[in-house]
N, CA, C and O atoms as a Maestro MAE file, in Angstrom:
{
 s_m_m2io_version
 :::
 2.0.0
}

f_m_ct {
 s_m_title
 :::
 protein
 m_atom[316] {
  # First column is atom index #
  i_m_mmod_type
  r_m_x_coord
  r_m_y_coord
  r_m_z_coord
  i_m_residue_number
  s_m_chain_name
  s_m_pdb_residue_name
  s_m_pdb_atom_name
  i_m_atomic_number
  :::
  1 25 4.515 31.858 -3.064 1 A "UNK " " N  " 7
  2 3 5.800 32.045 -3.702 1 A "UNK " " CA " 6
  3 2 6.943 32.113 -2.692 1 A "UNK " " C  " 6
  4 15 8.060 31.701 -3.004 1 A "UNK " " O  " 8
  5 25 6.694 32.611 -1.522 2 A "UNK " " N  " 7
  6 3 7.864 32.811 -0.708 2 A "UNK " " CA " 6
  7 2 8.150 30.948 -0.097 2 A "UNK " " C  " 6
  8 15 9.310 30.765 0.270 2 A "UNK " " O  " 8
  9 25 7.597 30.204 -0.034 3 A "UNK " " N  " 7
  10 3 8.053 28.916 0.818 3 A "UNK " " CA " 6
  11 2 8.626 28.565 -0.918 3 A "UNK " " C  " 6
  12 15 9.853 28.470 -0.890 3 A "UNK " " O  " 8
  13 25 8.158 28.390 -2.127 4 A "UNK " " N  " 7
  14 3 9.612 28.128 -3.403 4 A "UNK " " CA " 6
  15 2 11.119 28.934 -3.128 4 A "UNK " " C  " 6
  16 15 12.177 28.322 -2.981 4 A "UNK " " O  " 8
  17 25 10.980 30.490 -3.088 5 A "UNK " " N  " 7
  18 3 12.124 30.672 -2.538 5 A "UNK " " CA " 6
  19 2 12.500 30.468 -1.952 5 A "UNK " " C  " 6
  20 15 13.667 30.794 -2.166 5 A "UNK " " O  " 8
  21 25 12.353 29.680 -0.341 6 A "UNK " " N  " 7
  22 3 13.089 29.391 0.786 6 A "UNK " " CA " 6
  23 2 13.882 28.092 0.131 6 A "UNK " " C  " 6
  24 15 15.106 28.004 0.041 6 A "UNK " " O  " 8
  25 25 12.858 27.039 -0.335 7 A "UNK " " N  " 7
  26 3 13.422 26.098 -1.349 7 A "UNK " " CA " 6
  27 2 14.576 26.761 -1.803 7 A "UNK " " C  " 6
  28 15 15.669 26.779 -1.237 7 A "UNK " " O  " 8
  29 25 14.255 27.323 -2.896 8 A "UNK " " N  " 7
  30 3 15.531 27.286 -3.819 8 A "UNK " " CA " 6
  31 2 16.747 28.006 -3.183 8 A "UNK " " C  " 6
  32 15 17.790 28.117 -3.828 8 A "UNK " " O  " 8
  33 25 16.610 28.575 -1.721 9 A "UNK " " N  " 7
  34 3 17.540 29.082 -1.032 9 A "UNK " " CA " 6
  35 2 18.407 28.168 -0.422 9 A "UNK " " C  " 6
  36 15 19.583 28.059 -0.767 9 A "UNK " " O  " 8
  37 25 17.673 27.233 0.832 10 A "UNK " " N  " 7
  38 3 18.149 26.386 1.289 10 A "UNK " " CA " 6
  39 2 17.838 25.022 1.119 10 A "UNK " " C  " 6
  40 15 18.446 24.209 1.815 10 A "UNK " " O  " 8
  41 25 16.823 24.555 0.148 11 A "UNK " " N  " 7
  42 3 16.517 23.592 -0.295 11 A "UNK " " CA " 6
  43 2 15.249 22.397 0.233 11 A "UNK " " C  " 6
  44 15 14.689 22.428 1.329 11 A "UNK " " O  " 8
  45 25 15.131 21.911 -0.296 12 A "UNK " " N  " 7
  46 3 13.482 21.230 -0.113 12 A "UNK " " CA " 6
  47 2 13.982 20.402 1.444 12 A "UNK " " C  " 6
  48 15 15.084 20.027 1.845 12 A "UNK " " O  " 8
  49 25 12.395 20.335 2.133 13 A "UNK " " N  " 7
  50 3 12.552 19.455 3.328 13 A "UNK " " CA " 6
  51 2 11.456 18.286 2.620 13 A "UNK " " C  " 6
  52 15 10.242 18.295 2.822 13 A "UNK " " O  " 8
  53 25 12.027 17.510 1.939 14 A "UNK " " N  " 7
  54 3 11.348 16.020 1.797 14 A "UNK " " CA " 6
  55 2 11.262 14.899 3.459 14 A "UNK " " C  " 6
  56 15 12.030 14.509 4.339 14 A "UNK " " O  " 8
  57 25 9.654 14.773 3.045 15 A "UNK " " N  " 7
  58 3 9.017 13.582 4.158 15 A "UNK " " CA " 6
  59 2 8.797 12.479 3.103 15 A "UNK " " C  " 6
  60 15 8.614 12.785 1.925 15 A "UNK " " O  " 8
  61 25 8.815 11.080 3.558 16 A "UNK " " N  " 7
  62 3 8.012 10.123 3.262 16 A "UNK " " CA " 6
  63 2 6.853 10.070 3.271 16 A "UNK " " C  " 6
  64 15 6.432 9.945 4.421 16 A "UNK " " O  " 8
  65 25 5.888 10.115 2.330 17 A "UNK " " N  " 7
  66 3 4.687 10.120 2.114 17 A "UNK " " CA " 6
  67 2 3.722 9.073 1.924 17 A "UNK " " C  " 6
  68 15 2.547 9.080 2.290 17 A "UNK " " O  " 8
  69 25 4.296 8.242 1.358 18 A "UNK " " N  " 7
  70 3 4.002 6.838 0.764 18 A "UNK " " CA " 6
  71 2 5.236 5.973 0.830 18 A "UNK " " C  " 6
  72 15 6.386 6.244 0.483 18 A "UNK " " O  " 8
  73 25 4.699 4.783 1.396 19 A "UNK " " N  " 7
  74 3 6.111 3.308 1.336 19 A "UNK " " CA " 6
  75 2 5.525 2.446 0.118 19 A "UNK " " C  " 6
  76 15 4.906 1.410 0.364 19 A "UNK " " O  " 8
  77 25 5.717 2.862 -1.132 20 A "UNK " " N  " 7
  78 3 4.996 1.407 -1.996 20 A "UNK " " CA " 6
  79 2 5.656 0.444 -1.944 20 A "UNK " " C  " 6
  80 15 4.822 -0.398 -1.609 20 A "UNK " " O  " 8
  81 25 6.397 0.041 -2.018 21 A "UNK " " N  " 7
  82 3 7.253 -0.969 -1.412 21 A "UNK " " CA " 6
  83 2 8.363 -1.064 -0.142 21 A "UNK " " C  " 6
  84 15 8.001 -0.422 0.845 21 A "UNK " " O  " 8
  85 25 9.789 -1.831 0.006 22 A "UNK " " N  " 7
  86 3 10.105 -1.803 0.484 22 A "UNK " " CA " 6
  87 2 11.807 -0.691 0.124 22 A "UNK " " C  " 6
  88 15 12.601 -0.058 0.820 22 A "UNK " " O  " 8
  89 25 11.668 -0.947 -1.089 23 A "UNK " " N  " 7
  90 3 12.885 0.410 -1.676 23 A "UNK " " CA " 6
  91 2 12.204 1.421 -2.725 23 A "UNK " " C  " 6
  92 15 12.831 2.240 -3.396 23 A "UNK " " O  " 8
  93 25 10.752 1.215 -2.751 24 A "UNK " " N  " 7
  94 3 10.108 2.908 -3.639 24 A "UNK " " CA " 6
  95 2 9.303 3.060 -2.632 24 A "UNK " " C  " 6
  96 15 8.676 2.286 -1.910 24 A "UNK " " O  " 8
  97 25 9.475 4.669 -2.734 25 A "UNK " " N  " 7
  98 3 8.882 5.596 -1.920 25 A "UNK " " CA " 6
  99 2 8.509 6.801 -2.238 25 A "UNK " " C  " 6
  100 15 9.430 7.475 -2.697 25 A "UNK " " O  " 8
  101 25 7.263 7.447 -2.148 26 A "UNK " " N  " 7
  102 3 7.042 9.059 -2.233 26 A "UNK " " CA " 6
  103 2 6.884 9.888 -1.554 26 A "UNK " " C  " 6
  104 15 6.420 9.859 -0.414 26 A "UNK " " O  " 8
  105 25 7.340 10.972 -2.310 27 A "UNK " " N  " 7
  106 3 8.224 12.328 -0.960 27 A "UNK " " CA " 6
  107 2 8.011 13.332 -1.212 27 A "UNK " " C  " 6
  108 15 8.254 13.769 -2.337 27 A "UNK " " O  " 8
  109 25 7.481 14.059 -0.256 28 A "UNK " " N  " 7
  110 3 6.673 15.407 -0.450 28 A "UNK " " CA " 6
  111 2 7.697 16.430 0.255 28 A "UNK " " C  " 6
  112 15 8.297 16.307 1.323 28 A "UNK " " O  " 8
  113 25 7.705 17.413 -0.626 29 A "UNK " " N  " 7
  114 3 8.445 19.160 0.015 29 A "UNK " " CA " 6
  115 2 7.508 19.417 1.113 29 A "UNK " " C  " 6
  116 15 6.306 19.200 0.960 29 A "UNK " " O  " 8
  117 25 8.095 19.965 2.451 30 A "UNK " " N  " 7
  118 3 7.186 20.335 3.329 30 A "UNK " " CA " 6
  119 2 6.805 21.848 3.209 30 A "UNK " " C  " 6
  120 15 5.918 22.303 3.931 30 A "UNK " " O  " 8
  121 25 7.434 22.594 2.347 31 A "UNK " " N  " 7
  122 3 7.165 24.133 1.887 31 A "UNK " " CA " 6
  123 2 6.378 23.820 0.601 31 A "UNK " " C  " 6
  124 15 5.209 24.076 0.315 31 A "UNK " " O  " 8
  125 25 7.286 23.234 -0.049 32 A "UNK " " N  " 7
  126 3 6.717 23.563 -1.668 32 A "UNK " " CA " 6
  127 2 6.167 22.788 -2.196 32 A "UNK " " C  " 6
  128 15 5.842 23.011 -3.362 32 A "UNK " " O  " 8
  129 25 5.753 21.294 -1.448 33 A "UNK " " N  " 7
  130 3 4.569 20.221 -1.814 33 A "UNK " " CA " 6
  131 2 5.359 19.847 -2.949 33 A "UNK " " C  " 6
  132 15 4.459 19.383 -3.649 33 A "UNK " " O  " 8
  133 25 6.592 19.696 -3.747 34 A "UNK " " N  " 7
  134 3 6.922 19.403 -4.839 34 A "UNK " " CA " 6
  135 2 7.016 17.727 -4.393 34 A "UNK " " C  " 6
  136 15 7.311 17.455 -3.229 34 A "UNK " " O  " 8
  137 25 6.717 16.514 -5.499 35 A "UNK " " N  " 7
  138 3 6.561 15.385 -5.170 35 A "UNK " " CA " 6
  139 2 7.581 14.951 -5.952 35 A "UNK " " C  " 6
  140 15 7.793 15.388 -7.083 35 A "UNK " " O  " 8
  141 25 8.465 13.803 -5.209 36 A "UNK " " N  " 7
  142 3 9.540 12.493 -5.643 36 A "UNK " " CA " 6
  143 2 9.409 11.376 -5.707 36 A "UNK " " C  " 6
  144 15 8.406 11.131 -5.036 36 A "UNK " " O  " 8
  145 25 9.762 10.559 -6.070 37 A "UNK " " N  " 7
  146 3 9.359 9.120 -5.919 37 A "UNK " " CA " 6
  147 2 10.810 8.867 -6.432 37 A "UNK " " C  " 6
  148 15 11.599 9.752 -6.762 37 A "UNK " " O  " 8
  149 25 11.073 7.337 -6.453 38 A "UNK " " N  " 7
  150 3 12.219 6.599 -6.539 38 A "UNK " " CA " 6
  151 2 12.017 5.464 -7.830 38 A "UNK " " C  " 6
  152 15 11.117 4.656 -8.060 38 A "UNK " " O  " 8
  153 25 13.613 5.886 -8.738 39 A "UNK " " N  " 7
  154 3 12.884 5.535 -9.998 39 A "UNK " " CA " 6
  155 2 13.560 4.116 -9.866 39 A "UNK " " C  " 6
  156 15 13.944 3.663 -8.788 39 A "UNK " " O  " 8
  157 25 13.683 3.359 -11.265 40 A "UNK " " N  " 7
  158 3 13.929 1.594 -11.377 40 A "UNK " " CA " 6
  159 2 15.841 2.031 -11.019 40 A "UNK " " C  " 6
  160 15 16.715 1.234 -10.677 40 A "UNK " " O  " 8
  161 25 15.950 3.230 -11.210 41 A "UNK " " N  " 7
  162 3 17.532 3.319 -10.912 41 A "UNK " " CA " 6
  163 2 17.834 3.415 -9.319 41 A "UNK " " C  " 6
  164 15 18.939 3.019 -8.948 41 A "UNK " " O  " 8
  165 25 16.907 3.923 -8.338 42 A "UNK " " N  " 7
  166 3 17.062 4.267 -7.079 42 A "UNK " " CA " 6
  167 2 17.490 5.720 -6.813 42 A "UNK " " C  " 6
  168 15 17.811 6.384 -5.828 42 A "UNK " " O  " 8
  169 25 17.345 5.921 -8.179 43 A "UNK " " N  " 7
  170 3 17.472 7.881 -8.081 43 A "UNK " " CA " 6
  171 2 15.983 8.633 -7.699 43 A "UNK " " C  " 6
  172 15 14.853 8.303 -8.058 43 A "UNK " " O  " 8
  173 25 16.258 9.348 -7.152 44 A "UNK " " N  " 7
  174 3 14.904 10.615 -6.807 44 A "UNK " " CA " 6
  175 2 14.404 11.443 -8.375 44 A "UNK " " C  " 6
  176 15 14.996 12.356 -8.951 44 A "UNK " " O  " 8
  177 25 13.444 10.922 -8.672 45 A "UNK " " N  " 7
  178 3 12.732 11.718 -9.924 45 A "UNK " " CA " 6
  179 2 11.347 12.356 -9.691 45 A "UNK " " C  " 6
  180 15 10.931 12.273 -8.535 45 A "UNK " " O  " 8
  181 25 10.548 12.991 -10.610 46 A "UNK " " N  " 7
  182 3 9.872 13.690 -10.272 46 A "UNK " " CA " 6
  183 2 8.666 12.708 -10.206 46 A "UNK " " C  " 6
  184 15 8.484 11.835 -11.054 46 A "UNK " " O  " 8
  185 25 7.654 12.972 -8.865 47 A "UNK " " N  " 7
  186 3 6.359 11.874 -9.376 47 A "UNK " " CA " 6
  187 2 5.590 12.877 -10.336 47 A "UNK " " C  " 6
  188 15 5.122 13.966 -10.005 47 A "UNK " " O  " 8
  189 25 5.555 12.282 -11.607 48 A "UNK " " N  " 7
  190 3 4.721 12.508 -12.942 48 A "UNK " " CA " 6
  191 2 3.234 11.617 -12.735 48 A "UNK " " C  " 6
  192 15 3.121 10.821 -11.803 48 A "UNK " " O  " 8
  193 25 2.415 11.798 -13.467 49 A "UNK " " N  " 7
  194 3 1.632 10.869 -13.477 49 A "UNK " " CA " 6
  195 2 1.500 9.541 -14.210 49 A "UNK " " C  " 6
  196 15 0.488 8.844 -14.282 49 A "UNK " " O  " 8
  197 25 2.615 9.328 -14.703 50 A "UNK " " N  " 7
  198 3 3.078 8.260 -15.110 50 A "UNK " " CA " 6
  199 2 3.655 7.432 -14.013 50 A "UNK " " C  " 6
  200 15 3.186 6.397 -13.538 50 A "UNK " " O  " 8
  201 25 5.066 8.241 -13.597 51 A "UNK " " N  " 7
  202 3 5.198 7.175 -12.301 51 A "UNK " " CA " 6
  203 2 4.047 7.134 -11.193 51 A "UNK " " C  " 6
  204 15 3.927 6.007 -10.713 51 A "UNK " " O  " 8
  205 25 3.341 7.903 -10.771 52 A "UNK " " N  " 7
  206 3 2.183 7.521 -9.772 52 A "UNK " " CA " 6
  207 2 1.571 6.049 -10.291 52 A "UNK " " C  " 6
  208 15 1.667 5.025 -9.614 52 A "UNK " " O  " 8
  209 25 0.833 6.123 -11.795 53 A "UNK " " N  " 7
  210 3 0.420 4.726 -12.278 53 A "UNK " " CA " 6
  211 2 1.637 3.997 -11.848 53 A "UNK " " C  " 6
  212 15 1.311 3.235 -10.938 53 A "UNK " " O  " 8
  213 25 2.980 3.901 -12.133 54 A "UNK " " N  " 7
  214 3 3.836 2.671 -12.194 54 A "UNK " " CA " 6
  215 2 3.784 2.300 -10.437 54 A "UNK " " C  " 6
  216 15 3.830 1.137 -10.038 54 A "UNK " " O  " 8
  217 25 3.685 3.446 -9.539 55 A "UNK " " N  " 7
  218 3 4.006 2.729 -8.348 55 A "UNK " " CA " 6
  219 2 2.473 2.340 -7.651 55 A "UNK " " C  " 6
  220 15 2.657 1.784 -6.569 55 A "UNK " " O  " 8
  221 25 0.997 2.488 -7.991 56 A "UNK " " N  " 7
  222 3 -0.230 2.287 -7.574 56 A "UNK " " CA " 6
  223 2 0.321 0.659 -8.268 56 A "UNK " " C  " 6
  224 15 0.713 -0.041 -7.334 56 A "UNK " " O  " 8
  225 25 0.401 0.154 -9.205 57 A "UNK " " N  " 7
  226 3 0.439 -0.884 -9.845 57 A "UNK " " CA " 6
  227 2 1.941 -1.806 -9.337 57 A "UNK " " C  " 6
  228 15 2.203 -2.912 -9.809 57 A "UNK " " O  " 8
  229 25 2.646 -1.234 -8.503 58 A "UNK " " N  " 7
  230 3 3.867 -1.765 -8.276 58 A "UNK " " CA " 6
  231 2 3.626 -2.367 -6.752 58 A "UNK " " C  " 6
  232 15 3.894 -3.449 -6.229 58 A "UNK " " O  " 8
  233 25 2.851 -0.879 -6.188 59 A "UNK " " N  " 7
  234 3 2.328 -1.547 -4.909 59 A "UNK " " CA " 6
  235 2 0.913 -2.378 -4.760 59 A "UNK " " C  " 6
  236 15 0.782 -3.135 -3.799 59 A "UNK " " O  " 8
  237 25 0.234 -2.280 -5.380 60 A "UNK " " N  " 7
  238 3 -0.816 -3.844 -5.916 60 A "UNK " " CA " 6
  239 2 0.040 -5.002 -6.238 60 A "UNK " " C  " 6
  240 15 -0.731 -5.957 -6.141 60 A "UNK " " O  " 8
  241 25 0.703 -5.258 -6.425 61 A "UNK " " N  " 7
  242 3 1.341 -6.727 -6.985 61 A "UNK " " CA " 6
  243 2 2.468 -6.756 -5.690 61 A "UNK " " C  " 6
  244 15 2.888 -7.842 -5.291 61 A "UNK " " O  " 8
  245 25 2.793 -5.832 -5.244 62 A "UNK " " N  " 7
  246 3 3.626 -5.406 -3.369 62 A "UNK " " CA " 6
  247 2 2.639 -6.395 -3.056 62 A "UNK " " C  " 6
  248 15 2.744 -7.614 -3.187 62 A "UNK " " O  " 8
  249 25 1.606 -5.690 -2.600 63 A "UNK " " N  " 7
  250 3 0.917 -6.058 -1.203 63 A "UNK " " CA " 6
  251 2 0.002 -7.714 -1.460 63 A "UNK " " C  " 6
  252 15 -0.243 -8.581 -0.621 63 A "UNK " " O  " 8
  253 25 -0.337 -7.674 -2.952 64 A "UNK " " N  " 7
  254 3 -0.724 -8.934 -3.091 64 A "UNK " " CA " 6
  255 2 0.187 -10.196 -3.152 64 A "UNK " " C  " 6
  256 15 -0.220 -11.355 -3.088 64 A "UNK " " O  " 8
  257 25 1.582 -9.766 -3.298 65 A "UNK " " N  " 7
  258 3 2.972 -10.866 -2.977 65 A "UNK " " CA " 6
  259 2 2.505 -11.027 -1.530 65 A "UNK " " C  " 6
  260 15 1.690 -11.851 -1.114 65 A "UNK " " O  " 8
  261 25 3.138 -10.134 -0.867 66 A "UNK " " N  " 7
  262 3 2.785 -10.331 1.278 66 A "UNK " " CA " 6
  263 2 1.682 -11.133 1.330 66 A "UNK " " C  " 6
  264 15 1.879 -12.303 1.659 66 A "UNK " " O  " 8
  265 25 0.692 -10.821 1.110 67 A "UNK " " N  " 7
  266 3 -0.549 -11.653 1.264 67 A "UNK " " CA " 6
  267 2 -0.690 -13.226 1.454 67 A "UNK " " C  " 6
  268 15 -1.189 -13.914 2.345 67 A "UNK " " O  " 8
  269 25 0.059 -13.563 0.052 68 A "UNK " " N  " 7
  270 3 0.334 -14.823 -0.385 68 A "UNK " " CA " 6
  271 2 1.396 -15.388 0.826 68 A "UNK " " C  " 6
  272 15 1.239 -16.410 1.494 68 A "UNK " " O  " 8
  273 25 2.399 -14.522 0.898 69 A "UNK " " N  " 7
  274 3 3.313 -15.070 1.565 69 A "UNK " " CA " 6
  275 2 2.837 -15.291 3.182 69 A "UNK " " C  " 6
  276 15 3.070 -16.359 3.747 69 A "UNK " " O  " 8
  277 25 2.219 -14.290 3.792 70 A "UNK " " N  " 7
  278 3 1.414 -14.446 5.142 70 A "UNK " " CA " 6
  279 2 0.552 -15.792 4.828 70 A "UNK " " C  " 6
  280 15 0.488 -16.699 5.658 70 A "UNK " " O  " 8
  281 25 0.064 -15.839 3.892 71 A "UNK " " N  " 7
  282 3 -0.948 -17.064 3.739 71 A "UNK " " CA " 6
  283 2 -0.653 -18.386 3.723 71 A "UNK " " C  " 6
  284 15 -1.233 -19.280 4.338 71 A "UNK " " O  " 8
  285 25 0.756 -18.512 2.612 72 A "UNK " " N  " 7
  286 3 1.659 -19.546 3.113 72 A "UNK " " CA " 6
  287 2 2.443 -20.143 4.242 72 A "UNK " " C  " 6
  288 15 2.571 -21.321 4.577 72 A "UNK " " O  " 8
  289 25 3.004 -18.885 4.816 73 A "UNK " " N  " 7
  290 3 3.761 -19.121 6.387 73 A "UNK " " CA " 6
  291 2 2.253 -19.544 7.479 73 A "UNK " " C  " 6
  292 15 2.208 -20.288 8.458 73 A "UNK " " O  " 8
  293 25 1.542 -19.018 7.054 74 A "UNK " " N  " 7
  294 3 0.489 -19.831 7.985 74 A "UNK " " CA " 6
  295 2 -0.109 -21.159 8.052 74 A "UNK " " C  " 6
  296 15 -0.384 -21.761 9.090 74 A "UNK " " O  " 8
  297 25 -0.332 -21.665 6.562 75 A "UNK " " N  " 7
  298 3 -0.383 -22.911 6.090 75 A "UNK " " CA " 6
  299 2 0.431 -23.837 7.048 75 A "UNK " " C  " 6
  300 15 0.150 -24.578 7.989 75 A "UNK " " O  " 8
  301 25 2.008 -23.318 6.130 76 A "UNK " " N  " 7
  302 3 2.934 -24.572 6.606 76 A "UNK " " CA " 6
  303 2 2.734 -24.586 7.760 76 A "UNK " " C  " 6
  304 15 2.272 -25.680 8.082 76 A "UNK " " O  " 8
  305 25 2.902 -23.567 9.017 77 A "UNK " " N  " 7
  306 3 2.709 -23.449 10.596 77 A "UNK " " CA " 6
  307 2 1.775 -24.053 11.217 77 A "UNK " " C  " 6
  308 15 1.534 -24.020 12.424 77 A "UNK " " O  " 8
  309 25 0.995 -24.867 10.017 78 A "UNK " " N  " 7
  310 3 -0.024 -25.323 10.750 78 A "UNK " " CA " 6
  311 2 0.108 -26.960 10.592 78 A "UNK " " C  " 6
  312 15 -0.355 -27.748 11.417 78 A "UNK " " O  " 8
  313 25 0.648 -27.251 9.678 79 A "UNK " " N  " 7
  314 3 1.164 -28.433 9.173 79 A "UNK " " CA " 6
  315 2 2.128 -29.320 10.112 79 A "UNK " " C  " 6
  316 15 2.601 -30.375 9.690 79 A "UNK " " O  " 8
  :::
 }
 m_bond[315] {
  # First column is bond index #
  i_m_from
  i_m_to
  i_m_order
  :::
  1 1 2 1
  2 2 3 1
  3 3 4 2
  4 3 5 1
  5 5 6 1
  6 6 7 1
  7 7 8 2
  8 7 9 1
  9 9 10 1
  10 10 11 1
  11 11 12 2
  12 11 13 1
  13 13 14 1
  14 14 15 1
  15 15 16 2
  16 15 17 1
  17 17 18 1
  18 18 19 1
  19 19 20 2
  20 19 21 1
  21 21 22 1
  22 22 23 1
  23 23 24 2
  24 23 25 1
  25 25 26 1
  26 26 27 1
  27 27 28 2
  28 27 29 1
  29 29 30 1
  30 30 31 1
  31 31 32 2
  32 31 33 1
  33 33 34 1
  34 34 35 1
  35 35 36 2
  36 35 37 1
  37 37 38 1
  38 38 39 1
  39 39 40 2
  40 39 41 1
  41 41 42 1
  42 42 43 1
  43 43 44 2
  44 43 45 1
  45 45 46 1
  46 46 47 1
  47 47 48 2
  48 47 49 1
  49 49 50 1
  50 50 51 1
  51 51 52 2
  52 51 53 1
  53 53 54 1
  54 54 55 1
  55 55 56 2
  56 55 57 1
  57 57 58 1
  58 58 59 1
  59 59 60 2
  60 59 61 1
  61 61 62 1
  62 62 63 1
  63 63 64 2
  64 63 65 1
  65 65 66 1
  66 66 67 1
  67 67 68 2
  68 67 69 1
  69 69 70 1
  70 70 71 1
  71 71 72 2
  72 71 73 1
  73 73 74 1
  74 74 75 1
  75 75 76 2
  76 75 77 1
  77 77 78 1
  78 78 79 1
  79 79 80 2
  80 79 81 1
  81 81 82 1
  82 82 83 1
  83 83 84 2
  84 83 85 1
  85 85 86 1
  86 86 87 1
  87 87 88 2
  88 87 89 1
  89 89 90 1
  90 90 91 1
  91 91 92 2
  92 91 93 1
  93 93 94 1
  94 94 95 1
  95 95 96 2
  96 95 97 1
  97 97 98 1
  98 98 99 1
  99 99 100 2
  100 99 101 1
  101 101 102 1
  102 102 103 1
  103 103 104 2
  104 103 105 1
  105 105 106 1
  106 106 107 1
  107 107 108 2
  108 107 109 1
  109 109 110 1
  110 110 111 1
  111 111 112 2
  112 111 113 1
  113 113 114 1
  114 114 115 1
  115 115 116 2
  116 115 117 1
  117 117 118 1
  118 118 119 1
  119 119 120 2
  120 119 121 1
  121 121 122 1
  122 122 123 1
  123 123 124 2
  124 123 125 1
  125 125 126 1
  126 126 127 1
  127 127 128 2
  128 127 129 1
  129 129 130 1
  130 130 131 1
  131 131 132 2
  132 131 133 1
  133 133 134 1
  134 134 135 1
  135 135 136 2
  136 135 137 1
  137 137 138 1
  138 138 139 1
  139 139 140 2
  140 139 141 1
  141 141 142 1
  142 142 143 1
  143 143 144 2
  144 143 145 1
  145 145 146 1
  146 146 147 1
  147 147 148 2
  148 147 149 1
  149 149 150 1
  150 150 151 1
  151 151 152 2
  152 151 153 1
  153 153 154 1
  154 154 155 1
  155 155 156 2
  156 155 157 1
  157 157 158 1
  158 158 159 1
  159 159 160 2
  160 159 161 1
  161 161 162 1
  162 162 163 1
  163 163 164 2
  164 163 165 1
  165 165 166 1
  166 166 167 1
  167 167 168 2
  168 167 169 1
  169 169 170 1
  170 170 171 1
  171 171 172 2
  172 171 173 1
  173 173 174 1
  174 174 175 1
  175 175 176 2
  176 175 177 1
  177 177 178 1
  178 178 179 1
  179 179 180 2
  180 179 181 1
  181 181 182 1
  182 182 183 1
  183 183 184 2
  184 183 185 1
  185 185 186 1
  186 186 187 1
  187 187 188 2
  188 187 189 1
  189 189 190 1
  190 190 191 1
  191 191 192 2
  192 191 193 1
  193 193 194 1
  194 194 195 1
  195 195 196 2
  196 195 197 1
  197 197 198 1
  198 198 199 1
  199 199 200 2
  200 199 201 1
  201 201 202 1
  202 202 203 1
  203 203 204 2
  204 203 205 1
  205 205 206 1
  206 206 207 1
  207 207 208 2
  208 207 209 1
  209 209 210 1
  210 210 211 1
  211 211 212 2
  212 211 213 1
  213 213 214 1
  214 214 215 1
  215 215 216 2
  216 215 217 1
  217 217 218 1
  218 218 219 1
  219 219 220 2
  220 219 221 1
  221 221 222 1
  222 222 223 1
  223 223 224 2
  224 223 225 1
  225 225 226 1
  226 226 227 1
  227 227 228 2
  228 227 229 1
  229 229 230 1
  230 230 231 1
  231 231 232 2
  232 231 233 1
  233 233 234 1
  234 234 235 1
  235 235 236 2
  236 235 237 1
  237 237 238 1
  238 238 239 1
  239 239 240 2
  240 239 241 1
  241 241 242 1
  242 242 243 1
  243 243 244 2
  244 243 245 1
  245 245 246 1
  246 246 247 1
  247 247 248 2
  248 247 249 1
  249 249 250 1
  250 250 251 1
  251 251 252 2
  252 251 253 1
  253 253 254 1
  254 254 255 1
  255 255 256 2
  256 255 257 1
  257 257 258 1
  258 258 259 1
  259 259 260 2
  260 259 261 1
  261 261 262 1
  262 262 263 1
  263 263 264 2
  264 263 265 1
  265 265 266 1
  266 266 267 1
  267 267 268 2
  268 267 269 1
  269 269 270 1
  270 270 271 1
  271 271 272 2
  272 271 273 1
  273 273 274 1
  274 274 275 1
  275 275 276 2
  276 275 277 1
  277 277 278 1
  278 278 279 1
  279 279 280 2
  280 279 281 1
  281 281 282 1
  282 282 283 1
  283 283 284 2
  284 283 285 1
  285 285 286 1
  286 286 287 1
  287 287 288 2
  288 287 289 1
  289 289 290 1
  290 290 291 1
  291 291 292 2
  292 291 293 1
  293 293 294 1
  294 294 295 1
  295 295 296 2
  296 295 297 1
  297 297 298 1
  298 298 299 1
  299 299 300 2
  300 299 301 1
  301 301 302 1
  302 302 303 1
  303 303 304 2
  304 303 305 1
  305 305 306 1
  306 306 307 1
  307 307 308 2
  308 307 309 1
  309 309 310 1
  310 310 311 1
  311 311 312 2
  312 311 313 1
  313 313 314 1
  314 314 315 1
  315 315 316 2
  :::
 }
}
């Protein structure tokens, strides 16, 4: 209970926790473990377990875009 009050005193120390992409991200309180993520507005909302599904599934179709695209720039480079 005492690292929530320091929170609500002087306020959360958010880290980057997760990069799911290149503009969503999740962010952990370093006292109070409270979790953020970045919503379709670019505002800080709470990670629910709803948004966790939206960004596991946001960063699957992330990392499988790069893929493609590494795969292509290599192609043509070879061409």
């Amino acid at each position: 209970m005492p690292t929530k009050l320091y929170c609500d005193f002087f306020g959360h120390n958010y880290e980057v926790t997760k990069k799911v992409t290149n503009h969503v991200k999740e962010y952990t309180c370093k006292c109070c473990k409270k979790q953020l993520t970045t919503n379709s507005n670019g505002k800080l909302t709470e990670l629910t377990p709803k948004f966790q599904e939206i960004n596991s599934a946001l960063e699957r179709i992330y990392n499988n875009r790069m893929m493609r695209l590494k795969q292509k720039s290599l192609s043509s480079s070879i061409c």
